[in-house]
N, C-alpha and C positions, 0 to 999 in steps of 0.2 A: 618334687612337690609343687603345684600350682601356688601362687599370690594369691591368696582369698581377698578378696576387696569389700565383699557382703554376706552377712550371715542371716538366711531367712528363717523366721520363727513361727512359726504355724501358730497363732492362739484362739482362732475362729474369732466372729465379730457380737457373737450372741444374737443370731438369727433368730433360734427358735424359745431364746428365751424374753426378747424383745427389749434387751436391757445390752449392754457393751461388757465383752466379756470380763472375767472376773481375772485370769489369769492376763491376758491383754494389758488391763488396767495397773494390775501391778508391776508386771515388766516392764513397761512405760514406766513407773514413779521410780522403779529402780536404777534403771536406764538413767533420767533425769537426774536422777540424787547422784550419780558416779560421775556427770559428766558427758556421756556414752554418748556419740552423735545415732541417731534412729530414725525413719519414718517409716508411714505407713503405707505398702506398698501400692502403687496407684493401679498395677492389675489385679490383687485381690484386693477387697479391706479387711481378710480376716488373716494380711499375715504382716509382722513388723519387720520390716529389713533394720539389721544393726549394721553400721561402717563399721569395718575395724580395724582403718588405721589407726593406727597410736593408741589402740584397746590396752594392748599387751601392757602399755607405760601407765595407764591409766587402775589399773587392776593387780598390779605388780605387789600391790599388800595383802589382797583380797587370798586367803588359802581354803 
C-alpha cells in the first residue's frame, strides 16, 4: 500500500452559482475546527488538498 501524503476533495468553487461553494465552506471550518492542515489546490480552485500526516492522531476520537 502506497504513503498517501494528500488527500484531494473535489467541492467545486461555486461557478455557476456565483457565490463559493457551500459544501467547500464547510469542509474548511471542519478541517479548521480539527486542526487538519488543508489548502486550496493552486491547479484547480474547485478542489481542497487535505495533508494527512499526523490526520490519523488527530481524529483518533472522531467515530
Amino acid at each position: 500500500m502506497p504513503n498517501l501524503r494528500k488527500l484531494h476533495v473535489i467541492t467545486g468553487y461555486g461557478s455557476t452559482s456565483g457565490h463559493l461553494s457551500v459544501i467547500r465552506q464547510k469542509l474548511q471550518k471542519f478541517l479548521s475546527n480539527n486542526g487538519i492542515d488543508f489548502c486550496i489546490s493552486p491547479q484547480n480552485q474547485g478542489v481542497v488538498e487535505i495533508r494527512l500526516l499526523g490526520i490519523r492522531q488527530r481524529l483518533s476520537g472522531v467515530d
